[in-house]
N, CA and C of each residue as an Amber inpcrd file, in Angstrom:
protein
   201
   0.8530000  -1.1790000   0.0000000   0.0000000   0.0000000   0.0000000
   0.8960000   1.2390000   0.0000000   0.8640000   2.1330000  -0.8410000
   1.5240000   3.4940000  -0.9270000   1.1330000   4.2530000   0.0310000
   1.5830000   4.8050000   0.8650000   1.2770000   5.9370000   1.9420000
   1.2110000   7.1560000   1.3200000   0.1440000   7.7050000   1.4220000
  -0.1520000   9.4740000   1.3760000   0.5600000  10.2720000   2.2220000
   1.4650000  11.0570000   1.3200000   2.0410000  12.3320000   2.4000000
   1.2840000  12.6880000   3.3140000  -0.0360000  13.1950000   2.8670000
  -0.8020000  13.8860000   3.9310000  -0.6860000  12.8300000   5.4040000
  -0.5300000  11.6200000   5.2730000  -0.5230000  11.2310000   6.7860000
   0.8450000  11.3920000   7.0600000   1.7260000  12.0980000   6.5880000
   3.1280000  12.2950000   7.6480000   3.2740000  13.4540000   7.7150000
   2.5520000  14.4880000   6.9580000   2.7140000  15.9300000   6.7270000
   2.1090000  16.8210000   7.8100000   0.2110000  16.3430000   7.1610000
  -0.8910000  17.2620000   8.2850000  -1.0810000  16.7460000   9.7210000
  -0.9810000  15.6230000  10.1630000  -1.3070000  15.0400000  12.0460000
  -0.5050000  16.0040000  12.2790000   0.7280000  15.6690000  12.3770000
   1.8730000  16.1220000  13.3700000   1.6580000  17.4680000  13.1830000
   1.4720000  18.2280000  12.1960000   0.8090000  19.9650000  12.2970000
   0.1920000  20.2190000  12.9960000  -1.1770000  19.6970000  12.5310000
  -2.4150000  19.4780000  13.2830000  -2.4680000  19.6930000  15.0040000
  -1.7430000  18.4430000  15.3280000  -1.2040000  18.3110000  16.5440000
  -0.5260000  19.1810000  17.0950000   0.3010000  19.8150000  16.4930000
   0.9830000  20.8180000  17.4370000   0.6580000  22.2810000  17.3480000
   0.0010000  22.7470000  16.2450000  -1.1180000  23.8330000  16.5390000
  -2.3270000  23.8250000  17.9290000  -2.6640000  22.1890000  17.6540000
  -3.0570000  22.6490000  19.1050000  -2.8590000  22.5400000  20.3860000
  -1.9210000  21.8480000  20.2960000  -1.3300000  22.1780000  21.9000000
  -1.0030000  23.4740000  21.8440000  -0.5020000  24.3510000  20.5850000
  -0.0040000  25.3110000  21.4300000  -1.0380000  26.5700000  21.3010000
  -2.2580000  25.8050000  21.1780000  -3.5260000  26.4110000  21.3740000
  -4.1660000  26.2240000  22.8690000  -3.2240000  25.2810000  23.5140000
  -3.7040000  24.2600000  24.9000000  -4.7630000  23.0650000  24.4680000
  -5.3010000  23.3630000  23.8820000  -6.1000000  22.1500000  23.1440000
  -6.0620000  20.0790000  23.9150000  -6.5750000  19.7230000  24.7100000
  -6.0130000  18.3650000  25.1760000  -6.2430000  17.8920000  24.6140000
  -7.3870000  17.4500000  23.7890000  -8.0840000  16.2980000  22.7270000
  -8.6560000  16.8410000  21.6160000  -8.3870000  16.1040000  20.7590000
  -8.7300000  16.2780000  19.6880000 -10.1890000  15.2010000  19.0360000
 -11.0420000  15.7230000  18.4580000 -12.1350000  14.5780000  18.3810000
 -12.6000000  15.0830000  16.9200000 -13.5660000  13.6450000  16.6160000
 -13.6760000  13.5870000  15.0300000 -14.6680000  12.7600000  14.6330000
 -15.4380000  13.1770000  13.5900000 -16.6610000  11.7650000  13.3160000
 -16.2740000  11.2800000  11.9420000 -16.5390000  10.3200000  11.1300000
 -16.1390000   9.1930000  10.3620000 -17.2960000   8.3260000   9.6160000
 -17.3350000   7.8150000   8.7140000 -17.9480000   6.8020000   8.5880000
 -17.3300000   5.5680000   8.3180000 -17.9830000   4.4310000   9.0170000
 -17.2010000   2.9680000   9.3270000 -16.8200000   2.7960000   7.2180000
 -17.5490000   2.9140000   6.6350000 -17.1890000   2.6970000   5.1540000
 -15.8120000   3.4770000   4.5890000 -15.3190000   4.2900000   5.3960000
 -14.4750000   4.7490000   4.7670000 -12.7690000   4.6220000   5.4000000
 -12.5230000   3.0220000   5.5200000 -11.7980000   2.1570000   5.4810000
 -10.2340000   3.1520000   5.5250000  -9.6480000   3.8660000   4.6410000
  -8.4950000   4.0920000   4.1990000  -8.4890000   5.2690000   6.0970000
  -9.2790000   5.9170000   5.8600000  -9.2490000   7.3940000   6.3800000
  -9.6190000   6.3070000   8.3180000 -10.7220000   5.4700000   8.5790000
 -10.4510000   4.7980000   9.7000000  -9.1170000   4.4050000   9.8270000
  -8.3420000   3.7240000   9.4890000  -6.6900000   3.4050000   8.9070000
  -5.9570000   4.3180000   9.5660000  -6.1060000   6.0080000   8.8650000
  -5.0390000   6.7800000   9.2200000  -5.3040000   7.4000000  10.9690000
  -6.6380000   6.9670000  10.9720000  -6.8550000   7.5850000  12.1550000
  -6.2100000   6.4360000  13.6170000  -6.6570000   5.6770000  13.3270000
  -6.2180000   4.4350000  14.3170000  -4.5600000   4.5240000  14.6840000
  -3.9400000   4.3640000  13.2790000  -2.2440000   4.4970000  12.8960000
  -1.9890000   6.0180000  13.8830000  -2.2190000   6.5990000  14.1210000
  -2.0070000   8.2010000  14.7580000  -2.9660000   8.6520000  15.8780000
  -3.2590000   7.4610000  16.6450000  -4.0100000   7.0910000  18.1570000
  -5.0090000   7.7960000  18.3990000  -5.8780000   7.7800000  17.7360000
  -7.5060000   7.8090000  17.8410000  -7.9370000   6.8750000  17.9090000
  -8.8500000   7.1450000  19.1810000  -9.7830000   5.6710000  19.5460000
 -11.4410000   5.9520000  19.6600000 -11.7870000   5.2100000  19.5380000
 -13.2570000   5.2270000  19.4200000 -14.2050000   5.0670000  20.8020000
 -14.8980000   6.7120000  20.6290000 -15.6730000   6.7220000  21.8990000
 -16.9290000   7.1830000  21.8710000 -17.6900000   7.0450000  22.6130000
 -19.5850000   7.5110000  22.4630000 -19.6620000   8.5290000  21.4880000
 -20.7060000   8.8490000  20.4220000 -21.2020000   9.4660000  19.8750000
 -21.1790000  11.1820000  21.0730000 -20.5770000  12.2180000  19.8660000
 -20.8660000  13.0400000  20.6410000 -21.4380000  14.5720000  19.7260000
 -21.9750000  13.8860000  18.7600000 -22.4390000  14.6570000  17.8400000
 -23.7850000  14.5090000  17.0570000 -24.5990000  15.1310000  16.3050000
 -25.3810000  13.8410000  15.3530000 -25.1170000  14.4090000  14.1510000
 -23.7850000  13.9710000  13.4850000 -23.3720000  14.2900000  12.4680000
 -24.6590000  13.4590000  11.3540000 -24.7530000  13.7770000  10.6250000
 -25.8490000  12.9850000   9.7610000 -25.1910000  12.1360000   8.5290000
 -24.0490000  12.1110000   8.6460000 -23.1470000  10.8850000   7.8670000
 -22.4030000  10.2210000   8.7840000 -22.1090000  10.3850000   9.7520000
 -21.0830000  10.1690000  11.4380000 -21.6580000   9.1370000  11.4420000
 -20.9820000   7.7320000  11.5770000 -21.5780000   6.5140000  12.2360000
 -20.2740000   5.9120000  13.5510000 -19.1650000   6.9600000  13.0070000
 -18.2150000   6.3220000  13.4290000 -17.3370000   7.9510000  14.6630000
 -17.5410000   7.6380000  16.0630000 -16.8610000   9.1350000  16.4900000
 -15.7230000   8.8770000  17.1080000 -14.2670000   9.2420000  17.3230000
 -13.3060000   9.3890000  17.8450000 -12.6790000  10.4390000  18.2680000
 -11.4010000  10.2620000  19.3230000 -10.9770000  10.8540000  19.8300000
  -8.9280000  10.5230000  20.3870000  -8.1140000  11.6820000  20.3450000
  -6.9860000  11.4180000  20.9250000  -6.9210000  11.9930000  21.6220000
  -6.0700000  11.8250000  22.4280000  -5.6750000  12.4340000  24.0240000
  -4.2300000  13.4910000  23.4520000  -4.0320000  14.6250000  24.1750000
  -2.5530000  15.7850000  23.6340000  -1.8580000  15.5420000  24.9050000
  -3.1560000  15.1310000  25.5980000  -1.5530000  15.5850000  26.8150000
  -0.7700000  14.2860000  27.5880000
């Protein structure tokens, strides 16, 4: 499988914009069908926790810990 820049480029940005926003967690909704993008999220420690939205495509919600 070829890896997309974007997963070595944007997290680690991502990530450190917001800590130095103070930011502790970061959270996100998903749908279970979209296999590649569940992948990058898991690989870069997002885990899956209660619904905290009602996204109307969201079947799938996560979250990482910053600090």
């Amino acid at each position: 499988m070829t890896r997309n820049p974007l997963d070595v480029d944007v997290q680690p940005a991502v990530e450190a914009a917001a800590r130095e926003q103070e930011v502790t967690r970061l959270r996100l909704d998903t749908g279970r069908h979209l296999n590649e993008a569940r992948r990058l999220y898991a690989r870069n420690g997002y885990r899956e926790v209660p619904p905290f939205n009602e996204g109307r495509l969201a079947d799938q919600w996560l979250e990482k810990s910053l600090s």
